[in-house]
N, C-alpha and C positions, 0 to 999 in steps of 0.2 A: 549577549548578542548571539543571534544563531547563526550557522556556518552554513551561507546561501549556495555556495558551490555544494553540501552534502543534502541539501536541501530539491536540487535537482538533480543530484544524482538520482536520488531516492525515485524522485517521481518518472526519470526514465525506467529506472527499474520496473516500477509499478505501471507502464505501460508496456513494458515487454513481456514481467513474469508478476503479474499484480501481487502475491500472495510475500514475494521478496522481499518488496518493496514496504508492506504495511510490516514485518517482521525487522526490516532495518530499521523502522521508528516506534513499534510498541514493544517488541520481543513474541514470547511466546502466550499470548491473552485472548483473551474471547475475540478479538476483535479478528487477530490472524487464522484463527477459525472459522470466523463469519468469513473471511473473504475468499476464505479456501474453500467454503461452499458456494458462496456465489460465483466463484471463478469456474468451477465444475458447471454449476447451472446454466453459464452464460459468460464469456469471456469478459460482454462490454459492461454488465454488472459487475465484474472483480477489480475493472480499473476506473470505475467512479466510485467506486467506495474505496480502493486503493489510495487514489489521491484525497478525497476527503479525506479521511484519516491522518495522510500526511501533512495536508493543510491545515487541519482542527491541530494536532501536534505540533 
C-alpha cells in the first residue's frame, strides 16, 4: 500500500518546483529530463506532466 501522505507531498512539490517533484518518484530517468525541458519551455507544461508522472507512479 502506498504512502498517501508522500503521495502529496510529492505533488505539491511538483506544483511548486515540477522537475523535484517527478525526481522524488522516478529518480534520475528520461522522464526527469523530459520535465526539466518542458519546465524551461513553459512552467504549466512541467506541472501537468510533473503530476502525471506521479499519478501513473
Amino acid at each position: 500500500m502506498r504512502d498517501h501522505k508522500m503521495d502529496i507531498l510529492k505533488i505539491i512539490f511538483a506544483v511548486l518546483l515540477p522537475p523535484l517533484g517527478v525526481f522524488l518518484e522516478v529518480g534520475l530517468t528520461g522522464a526527469f529530463w523530459l520535465n526539466i525541458l518542458l519546465t524551461i519551455l513553459g512552467y504549466l507544461p512541467g506541472i501537468i506532466h510533473a503530476v502525471w508522472v506521479i499519478a501513473k507512479n
